[in-house]
BABA-430227 format. One record per atom (N, C-alpha, C): residue number from 1; residue in one letter; chain; x, y, z. Coordinates in steps of 0.001 Angstrom, whole numbers, plus 524288, in hexadecimal, padded with zeros to 5 digits. Example, Ala and Ser with C-alpha at 12.3 -4.5 7.8 and 13.67 -1.06 7.14 Angstrom:
(1; 'a'; 'A'; (83386; 7E9C6; 81E78))
(1; 'a'; 'A'; (8300C; 7EE6C; 81E78))
(1; 'a'; 'A'; (83390; 7F31C; 81E78))
(2; 's'; 'A'; (83232; 7F736; 81BA8))
(2; 's'; 'A'; (83566; 7FBDC; 81BE4))
(2; 's'; 'A'; (83264; 8001E; 81EBE))
end
This chain:
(1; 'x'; 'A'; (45FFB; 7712C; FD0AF))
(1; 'x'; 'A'; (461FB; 773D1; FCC20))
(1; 'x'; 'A'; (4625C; 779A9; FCD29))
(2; 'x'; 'A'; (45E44; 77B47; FD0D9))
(2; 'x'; 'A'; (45DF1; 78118; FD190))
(2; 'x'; 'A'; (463B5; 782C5; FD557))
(3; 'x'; 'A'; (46562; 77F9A; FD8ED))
(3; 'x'; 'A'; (46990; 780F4; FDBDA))
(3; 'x'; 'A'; (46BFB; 7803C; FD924))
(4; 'x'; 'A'; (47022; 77E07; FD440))
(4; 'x'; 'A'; (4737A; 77DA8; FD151))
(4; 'x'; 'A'; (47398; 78231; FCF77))
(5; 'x'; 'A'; (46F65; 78502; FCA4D))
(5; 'x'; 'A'; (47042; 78892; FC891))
(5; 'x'; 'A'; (470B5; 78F08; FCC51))
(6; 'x'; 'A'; (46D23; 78D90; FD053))
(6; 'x'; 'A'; (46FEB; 792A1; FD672))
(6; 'x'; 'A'; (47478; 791DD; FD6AB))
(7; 'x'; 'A'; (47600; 78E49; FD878))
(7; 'x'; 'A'; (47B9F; 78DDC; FDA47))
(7; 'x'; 'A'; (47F2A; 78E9C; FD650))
(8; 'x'; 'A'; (48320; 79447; FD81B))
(8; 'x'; 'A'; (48745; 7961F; FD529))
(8; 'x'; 'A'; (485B4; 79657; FCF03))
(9; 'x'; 'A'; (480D7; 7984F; FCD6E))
(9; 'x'; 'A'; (47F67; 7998F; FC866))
(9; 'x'; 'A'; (47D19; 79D20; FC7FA))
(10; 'x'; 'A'; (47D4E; 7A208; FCB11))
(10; 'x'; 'A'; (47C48; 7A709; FC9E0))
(10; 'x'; 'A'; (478B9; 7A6D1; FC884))
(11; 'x'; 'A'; (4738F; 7A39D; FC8EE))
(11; 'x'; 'A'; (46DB0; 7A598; FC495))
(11; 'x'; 'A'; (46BFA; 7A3B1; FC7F9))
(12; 'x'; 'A'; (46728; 7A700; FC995))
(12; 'x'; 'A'; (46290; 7A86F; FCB29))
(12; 'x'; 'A'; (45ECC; 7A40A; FCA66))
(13; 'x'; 'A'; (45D19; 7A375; FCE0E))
(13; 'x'; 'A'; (456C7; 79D2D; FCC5F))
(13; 'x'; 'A'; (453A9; 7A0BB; FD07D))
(14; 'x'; 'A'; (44DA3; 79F6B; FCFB2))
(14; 'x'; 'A'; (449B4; 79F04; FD0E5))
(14; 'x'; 'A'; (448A6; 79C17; FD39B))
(15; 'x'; 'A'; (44A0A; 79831; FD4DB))
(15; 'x'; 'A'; (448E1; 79538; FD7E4))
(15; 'x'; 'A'; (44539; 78F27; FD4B5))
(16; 'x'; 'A'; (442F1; 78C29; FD7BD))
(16; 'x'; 'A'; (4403C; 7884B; FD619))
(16; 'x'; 'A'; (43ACC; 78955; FD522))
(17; 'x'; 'A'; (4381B; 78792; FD18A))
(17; 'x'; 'A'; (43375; 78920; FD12F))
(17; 'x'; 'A'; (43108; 78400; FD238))
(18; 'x'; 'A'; (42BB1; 781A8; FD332))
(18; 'x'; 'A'; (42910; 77CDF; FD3F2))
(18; 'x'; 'A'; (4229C; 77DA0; FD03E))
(19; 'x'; 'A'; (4240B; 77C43; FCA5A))
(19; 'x'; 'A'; (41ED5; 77D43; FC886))
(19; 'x'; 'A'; (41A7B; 7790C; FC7AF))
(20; 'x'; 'A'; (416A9; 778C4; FC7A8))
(20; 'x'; 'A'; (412E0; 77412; FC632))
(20; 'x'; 'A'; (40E54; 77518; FC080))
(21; 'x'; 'A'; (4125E; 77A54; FBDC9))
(21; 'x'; 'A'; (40DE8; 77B4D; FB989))
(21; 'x'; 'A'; (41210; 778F7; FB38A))
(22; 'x'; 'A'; (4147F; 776FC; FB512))
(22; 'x'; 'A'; (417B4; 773AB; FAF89))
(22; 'x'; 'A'; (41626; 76FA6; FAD91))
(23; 'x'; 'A'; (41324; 76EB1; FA9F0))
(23; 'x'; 'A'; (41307; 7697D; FAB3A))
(23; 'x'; 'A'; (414EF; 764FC; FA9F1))
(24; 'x'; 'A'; (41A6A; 76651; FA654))
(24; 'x'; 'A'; (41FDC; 76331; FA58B))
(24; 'x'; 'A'; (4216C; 761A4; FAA13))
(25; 'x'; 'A'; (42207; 76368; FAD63))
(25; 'x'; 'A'; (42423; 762BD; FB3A8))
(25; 'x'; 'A'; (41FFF; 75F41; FB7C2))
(26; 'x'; 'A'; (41C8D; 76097; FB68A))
(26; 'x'; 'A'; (41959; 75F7D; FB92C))
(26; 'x'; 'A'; (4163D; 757C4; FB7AF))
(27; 'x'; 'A'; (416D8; 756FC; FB3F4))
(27; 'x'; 'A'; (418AD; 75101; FB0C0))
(27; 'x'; 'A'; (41D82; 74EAF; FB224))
(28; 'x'; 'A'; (42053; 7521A; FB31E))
(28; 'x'; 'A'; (42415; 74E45; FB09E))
(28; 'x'; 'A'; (426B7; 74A82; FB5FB))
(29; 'x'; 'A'; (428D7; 74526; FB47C))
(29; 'x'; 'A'; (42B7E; 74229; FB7CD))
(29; 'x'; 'A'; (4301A; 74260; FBAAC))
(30; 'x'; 'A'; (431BB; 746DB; FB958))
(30; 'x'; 'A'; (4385D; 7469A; FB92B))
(30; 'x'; 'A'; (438B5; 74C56; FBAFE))
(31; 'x'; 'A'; (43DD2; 74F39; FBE3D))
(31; 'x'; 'A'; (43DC2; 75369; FBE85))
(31; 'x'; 'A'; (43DFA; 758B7; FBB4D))
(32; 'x'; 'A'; (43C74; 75B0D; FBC38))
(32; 'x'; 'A'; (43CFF; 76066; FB82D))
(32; 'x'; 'A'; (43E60; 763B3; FB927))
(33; 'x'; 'A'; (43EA9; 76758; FB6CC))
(33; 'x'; 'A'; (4409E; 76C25; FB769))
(33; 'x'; 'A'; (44093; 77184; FB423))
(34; 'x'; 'A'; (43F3D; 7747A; FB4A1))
(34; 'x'; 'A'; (43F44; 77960; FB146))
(34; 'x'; 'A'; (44314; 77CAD; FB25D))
(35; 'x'; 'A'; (4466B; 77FAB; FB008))
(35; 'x'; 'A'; (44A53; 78248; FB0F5))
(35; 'x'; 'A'; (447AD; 78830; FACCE))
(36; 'x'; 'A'; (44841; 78B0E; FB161))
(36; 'x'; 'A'; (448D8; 790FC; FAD45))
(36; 'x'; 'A'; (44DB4; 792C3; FAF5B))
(37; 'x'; 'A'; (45082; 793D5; FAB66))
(37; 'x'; 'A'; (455E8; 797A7; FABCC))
(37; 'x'; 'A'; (4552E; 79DF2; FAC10))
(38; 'x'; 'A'; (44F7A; 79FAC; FAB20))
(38; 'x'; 'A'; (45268; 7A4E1; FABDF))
(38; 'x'; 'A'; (44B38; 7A6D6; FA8F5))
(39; 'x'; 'A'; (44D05; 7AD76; FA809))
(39; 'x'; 'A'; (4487C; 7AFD9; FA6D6))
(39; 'x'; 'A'; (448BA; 7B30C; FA372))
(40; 'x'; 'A'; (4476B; 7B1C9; F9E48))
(40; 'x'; 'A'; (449BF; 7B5B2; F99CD))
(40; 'x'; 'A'; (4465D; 7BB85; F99FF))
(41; 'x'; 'A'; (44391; 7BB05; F9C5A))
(41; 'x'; 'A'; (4411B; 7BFB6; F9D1F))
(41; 'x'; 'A'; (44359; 7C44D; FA175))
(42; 'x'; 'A'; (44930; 7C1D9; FA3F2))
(42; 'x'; 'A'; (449DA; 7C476; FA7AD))
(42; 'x'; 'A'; (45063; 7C70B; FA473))
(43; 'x'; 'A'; (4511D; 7CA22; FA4E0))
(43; 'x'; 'A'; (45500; 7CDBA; FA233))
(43; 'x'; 'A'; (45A34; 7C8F9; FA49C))
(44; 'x'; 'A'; (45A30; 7CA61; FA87A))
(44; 'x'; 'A'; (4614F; 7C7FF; FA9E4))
(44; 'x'; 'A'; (460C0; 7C243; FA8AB))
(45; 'x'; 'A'; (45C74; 7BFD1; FA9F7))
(45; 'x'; 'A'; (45CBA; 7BAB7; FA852))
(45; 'x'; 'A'; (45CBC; 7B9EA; FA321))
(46; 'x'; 'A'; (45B21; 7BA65; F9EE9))
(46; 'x'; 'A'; (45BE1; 7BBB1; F9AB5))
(46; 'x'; 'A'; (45F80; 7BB24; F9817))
(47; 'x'; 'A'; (46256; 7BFBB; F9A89))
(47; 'x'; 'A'; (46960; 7BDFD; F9989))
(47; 'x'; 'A'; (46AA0; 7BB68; F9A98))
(48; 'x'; 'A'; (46B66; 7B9E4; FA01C))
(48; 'x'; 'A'; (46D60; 7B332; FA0DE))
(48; 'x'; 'A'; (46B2C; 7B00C; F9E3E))
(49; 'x'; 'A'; (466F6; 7AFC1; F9B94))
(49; 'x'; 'A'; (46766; 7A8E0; F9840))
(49; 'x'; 'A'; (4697B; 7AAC6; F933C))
(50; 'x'; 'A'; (46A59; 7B088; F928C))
(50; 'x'; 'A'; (46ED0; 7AF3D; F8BEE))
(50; 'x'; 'A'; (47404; 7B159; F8FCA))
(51; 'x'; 'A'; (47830; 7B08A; F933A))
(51; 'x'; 'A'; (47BF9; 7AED1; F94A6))
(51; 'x'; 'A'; (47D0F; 7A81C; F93DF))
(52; 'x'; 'A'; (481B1; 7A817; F916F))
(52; 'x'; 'A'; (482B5; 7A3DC; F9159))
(52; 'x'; 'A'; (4848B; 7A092; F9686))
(53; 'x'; 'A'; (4871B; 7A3AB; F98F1))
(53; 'x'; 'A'; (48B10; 7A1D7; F9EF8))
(53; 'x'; 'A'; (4865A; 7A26B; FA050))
(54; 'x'; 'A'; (48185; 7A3E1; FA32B))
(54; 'x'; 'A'; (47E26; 7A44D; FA6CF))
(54; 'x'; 'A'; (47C5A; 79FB4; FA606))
(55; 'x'; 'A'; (4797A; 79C99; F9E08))
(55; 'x'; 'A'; (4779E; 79969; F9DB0))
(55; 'x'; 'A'; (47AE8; 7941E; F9F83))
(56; 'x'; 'A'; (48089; 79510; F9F10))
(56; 'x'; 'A'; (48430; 78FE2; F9FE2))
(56; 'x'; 'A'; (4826E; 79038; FA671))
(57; 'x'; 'A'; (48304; 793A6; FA929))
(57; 'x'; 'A'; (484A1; 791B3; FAF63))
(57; 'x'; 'A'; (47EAC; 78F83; FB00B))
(58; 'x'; 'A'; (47A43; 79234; FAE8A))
(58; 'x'; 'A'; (47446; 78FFB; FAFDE))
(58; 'x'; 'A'; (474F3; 78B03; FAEBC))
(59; 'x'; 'A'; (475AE; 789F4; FA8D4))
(59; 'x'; 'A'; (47509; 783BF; FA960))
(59; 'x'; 'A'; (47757; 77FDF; FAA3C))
(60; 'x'; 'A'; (47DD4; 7839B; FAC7D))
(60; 'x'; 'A'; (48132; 77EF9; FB1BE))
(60; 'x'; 'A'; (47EDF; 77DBC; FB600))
(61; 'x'; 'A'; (47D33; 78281; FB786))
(61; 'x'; 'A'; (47B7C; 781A7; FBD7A))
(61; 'x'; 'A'; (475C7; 77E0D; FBCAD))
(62; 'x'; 'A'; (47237; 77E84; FB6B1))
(62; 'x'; 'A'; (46DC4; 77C55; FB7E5))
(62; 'x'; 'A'; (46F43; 77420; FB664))
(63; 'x'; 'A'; (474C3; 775C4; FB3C3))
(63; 'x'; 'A'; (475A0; 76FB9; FB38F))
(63; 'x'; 'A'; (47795; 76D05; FB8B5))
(64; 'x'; 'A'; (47985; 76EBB; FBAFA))
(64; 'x'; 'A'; (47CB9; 76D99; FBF32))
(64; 'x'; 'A'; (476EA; 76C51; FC3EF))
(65; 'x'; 'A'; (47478; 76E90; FC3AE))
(65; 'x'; 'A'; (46ECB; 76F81; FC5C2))
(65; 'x'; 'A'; (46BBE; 76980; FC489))
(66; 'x'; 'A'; (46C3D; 767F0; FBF31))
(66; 'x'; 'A'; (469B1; 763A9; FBEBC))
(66; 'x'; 'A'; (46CE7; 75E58; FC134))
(67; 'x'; 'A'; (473AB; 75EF5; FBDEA))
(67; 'x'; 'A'; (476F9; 75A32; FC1CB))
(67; 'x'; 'A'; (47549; 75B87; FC69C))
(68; 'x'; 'A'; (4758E; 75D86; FC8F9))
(68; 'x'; 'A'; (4751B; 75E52; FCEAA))
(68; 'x'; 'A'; (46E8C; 75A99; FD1C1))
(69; 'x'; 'A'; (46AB9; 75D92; FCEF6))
(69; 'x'; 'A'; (465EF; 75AC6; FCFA2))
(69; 'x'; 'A'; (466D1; 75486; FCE95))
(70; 'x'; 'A'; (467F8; 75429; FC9B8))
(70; 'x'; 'A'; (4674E; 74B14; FC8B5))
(70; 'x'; 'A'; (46A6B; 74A4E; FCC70))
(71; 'x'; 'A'; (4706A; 74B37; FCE9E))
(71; 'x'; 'A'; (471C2; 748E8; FD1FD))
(71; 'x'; 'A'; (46EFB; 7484B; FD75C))
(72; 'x'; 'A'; (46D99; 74D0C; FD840))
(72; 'x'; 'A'; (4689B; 74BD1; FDC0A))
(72; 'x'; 'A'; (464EF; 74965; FDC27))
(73; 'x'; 'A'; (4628F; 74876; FD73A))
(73; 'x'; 'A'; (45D38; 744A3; FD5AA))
(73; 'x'; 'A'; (4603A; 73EF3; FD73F))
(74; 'x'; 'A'; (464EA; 73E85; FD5BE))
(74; 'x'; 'A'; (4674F; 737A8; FD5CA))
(74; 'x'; 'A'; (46759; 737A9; FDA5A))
(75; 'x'; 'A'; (4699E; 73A39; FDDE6))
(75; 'x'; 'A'; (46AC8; 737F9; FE3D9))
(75; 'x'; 'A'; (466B1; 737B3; FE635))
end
């Protein structure tokens, strides 16, 4: 999902994090995932989540991110 939204979507990731202090995640059977979009505490980011076009392309690229993953889970 993280290479989808890199690729040709202009926004910035952090990268992957690997936590063991959740403990929704840490139960559960099935995969998970936490997504943070951004940091309201940070001035420019800020703005981008009240842009509307910034919010549309994030959650193309983060949908496209998920088709992308199940087809991989099936094969």
């Amino acid at each position: 999902m993280i290479n989808s939204v890199q690729t040709n979507g202009g926004i910035h990731t952090k990268g992957i994090s690997f936590r063991s202090d959740i403990t929704g995640f840490n139960w559960s059977e099935v995969p998970t995932t936490l997504i943070e979009m951004g940091f309201m505490t940070n001035p420019e980011e800020d703005r981008n989540l009240s842009n509307p076009h910034y919010l549309r392309n994030l959650m193309t690229k983060l949908a496209e991110g998920i088709v992308t993953y199940r087809g991989q889970a099936r094969a």
